[in-house]
Backbone as JSON, one array per atom type, in Angstrom:
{
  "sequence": "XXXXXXXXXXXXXXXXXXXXXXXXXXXXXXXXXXXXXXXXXXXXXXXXXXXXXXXXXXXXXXXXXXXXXXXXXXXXXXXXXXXXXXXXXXXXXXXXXXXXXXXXXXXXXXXXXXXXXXXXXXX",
  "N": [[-10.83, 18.85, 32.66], [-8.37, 18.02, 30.69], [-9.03, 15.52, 27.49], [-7.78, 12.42, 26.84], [-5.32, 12.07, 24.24], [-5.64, 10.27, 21.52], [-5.06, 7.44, 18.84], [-4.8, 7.12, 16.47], [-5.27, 4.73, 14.01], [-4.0, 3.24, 10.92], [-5.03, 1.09, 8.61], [-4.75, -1.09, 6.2], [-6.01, -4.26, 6.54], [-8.6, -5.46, 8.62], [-8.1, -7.43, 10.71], [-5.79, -6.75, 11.95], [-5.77, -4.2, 12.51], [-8.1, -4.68, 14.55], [-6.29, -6.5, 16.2], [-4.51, -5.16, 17.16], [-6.02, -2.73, 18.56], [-7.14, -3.84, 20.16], [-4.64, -4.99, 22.0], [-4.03, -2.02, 22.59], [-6.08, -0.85, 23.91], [-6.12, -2.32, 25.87], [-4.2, -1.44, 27.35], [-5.0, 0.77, 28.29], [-5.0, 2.57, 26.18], [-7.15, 5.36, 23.88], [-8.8, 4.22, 20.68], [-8.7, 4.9, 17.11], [-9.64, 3.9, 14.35], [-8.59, 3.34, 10.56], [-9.87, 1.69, 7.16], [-8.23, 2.31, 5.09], [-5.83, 4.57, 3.73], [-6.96, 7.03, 2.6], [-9.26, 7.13, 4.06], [-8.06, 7.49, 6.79], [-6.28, 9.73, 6.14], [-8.86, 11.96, 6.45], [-10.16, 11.23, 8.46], [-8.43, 12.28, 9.74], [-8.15, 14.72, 8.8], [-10.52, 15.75, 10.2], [-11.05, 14.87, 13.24], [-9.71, 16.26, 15.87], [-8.56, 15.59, 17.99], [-6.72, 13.38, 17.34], [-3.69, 11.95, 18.65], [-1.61, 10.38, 17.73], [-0.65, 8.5, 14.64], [-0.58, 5.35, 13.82], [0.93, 3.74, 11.44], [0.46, 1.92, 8.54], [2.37, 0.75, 6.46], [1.94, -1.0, 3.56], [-0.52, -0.28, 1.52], [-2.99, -1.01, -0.32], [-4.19, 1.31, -3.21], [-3.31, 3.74, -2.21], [-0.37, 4.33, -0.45], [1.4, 3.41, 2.84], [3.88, 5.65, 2.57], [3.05, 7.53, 0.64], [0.33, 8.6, 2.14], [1.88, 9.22, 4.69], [3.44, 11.47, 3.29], [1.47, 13.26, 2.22], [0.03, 14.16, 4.8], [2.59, 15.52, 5.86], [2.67, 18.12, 4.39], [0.94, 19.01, 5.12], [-0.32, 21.85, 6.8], [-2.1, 22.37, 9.16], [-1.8, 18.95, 10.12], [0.49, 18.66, 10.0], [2.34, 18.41, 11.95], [1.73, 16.14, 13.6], [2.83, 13.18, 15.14], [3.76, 10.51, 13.55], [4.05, 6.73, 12.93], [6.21, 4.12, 11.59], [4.3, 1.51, 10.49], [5.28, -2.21, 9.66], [5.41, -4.92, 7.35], [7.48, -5.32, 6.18], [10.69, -5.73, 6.62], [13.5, -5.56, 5.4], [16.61, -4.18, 4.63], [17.36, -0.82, 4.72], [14.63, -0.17, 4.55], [13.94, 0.72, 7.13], [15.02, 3.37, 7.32], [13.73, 4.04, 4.86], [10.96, 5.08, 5.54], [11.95, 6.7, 7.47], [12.74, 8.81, 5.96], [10.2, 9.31, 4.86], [8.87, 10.55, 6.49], [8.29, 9.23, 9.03], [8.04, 9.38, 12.96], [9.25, 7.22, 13.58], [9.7, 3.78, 13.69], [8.19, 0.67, 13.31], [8.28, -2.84, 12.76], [6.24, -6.24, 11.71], [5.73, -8.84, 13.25], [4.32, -7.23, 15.82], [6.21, -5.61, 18.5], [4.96, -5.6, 21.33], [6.3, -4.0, 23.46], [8.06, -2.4, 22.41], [6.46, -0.73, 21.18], [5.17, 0.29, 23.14], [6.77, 1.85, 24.83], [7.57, 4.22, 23.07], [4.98, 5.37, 22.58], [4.65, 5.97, 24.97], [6.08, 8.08, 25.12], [5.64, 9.58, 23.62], [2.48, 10.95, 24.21]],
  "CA": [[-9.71, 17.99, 32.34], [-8.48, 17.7, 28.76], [-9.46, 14.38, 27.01], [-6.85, 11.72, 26.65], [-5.28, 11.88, 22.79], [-6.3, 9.02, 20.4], [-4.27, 6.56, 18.37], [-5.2, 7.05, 15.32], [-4.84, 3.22, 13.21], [-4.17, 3.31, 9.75], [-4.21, -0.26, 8.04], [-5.62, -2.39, 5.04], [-6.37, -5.28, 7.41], [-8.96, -5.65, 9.63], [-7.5, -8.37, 11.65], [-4.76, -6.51, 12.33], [-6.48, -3.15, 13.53], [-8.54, -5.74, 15.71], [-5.53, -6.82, 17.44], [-3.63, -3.74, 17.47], [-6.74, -1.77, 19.44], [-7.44, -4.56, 21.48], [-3.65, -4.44, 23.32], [-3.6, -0.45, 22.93], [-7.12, -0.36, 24.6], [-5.65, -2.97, 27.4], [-3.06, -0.35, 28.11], [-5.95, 2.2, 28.07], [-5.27, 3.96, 25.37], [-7.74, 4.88, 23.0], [-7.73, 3.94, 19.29], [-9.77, 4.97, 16.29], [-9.07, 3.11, 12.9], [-9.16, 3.69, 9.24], [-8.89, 0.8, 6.65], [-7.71, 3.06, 3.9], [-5.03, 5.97, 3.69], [-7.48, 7.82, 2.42], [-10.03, 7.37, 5.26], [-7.36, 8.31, 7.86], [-6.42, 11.47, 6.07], [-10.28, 12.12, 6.09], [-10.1, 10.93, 9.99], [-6.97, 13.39, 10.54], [-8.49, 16.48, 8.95], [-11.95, 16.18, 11.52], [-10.91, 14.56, 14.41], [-8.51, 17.09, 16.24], [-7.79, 14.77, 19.18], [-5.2, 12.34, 16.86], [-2.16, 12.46, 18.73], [-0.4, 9.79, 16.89], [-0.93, 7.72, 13.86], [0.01, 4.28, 13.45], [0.6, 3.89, 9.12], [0.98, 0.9, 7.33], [3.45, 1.07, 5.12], [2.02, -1.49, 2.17], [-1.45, -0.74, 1.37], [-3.09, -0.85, -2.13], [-4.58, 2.29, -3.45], [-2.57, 4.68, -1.56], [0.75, 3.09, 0.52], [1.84, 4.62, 3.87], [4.76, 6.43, 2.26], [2.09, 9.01, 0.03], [-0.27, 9.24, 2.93], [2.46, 10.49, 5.16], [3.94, 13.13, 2.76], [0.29, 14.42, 2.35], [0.27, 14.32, 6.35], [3.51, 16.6, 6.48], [2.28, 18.79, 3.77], [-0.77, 19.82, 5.35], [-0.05, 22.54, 7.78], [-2.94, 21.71, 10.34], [-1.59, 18.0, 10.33], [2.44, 17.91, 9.83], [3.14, 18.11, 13.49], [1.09, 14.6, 14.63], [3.93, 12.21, 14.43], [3.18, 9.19, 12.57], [4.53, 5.64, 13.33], [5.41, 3.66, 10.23], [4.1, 0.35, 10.8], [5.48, -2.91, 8.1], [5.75, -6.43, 7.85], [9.08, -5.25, 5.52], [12.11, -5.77, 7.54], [14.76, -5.65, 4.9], [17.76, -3.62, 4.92], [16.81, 0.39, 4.31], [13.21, -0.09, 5.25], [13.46, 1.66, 8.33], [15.11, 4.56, 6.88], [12.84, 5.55, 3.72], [10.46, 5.13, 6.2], [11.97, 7.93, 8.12], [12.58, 10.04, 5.27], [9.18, 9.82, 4.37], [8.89, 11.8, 7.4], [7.97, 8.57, 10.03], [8.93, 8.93, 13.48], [9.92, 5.76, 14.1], [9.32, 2.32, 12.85], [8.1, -0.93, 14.25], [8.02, -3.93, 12.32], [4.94, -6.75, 12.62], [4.57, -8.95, 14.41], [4.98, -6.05, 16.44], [6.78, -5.86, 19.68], [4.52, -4.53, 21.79], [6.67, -3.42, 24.4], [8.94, -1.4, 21.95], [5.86, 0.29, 20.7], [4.47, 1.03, 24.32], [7.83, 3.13, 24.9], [7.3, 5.06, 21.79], [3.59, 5.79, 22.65], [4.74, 6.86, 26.04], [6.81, 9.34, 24.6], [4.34, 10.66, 22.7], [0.76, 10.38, 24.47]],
  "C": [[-9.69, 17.71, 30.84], [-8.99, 16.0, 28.25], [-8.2, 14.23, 26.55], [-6.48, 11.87, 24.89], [-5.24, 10.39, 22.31], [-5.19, 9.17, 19.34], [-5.25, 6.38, 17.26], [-4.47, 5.25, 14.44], [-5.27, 3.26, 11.77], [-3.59, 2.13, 8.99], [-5.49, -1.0, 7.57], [-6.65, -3.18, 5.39], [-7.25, -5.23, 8.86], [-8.73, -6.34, 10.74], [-6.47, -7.42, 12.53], [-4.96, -4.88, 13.08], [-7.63, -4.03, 14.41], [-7.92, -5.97, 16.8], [-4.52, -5.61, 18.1], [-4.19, -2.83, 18.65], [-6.66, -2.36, 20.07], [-6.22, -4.4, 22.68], [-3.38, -3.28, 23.33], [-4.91, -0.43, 24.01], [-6.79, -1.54, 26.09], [-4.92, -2.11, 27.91], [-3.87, 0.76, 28.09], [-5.6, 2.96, 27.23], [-6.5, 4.02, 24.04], [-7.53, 5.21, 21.74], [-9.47, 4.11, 18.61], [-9.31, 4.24, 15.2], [-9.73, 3.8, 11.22], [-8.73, 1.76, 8.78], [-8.54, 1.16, 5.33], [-6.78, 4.21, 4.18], [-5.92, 7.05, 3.52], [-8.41, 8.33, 3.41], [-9.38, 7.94, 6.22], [-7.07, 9.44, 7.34], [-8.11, 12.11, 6.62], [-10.38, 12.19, 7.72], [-9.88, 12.32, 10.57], [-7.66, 14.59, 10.43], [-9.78, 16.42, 10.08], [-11.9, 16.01, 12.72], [-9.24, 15.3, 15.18], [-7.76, 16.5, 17.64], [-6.91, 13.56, 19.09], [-4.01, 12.78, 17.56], [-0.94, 11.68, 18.67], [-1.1, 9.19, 15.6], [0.2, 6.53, 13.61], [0.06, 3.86, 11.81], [1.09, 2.52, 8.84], [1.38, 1.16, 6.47], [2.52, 0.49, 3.67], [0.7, -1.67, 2.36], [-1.96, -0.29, -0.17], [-3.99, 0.31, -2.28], [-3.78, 3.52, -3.32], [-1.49, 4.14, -0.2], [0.8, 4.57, 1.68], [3.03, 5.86, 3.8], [4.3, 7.94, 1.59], [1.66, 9.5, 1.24], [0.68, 10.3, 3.91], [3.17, 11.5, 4.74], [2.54, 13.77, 2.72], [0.25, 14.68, 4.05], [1.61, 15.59, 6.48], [3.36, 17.57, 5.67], [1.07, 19.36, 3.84], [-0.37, 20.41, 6.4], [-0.7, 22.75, 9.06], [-2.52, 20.08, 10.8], [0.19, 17.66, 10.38], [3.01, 17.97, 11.07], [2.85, 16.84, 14.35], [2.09, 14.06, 14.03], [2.97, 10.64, 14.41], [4.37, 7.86, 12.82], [4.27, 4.71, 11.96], [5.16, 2.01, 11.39], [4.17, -0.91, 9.28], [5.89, -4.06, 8.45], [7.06, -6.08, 6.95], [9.92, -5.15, 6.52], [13.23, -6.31, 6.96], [15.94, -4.5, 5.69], [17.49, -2.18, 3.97], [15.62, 0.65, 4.65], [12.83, 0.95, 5.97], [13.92, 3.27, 7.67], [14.88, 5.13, 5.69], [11.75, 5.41, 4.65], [10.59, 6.6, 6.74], [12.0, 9.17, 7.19], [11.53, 10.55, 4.69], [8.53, 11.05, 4.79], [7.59, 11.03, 8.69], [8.63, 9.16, 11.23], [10.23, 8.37, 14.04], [9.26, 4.88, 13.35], [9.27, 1.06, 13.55], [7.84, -1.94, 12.93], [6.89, -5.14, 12.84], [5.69, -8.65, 12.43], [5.08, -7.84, 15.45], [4.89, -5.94, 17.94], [6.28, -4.69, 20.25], [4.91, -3.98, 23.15], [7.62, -2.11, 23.74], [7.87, -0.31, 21.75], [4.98, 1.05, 22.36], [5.43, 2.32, 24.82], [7.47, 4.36, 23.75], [6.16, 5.45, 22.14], [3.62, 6.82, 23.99], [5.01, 7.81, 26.42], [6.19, 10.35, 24.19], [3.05, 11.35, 23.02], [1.17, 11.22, 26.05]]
}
């Protein structure tokens, strides 16, 4: 039997990959974390059982908008779809988001019934 794909978590904040795994791993799914862009690329290229990534949009060093163009510019990685994840919820948000080459987009505090559809889709 194949092994379930993993929820890759890519975010600044430990708190917030804390609570994020905790209700993905209530809904059984399981979740690995970075707390750098850079670490989840690093994740993405070794661990071949990512079959999403959750991205924070606003993190310092490297934001979720770089990481996922290096993500669709790597030809072993540009097919895992990526979920932006942002406490921004202006007006355009969602769509440089998508042109970064997100998904989809959830906003935080994040509605975790929208994002269970989206996972279900995916997973």
């Amino acid at each position: 039997m194949e092994k379930e794909k993993e929820i890759l978590i890519i975010d600044d904040d430990s708190k917030n990959i804390f609570a994020l795994s905790a209700v993905l791993e209530s809904k059984k799914y399981h979740c690995v974390s970075a707390i750098s862009a850079d670490r989840g690329l690093q994740i993405l290229s070794s661990d071949k059982n990512i079959g999403v990534v959750l991205m924070d949009m606003m993190m310092p060093d490297m934001d979720g908008y770089e990481a996922i163009g290096k993500i669709k510019e790597d030809e072993k990685l540009k097919n895992i779809p990526v979920i932006a994840v942002t406490a921004q919820a202006m007006i355009g948000d969602r769509e440089r988001c998508i042109e970064a080459g997100a998904i989809a987009y959830v906003s935080k505090p994040i509605n975790v019934d929208e994002l269970m559809k989206l996972l279900n889709n995916l997973i």
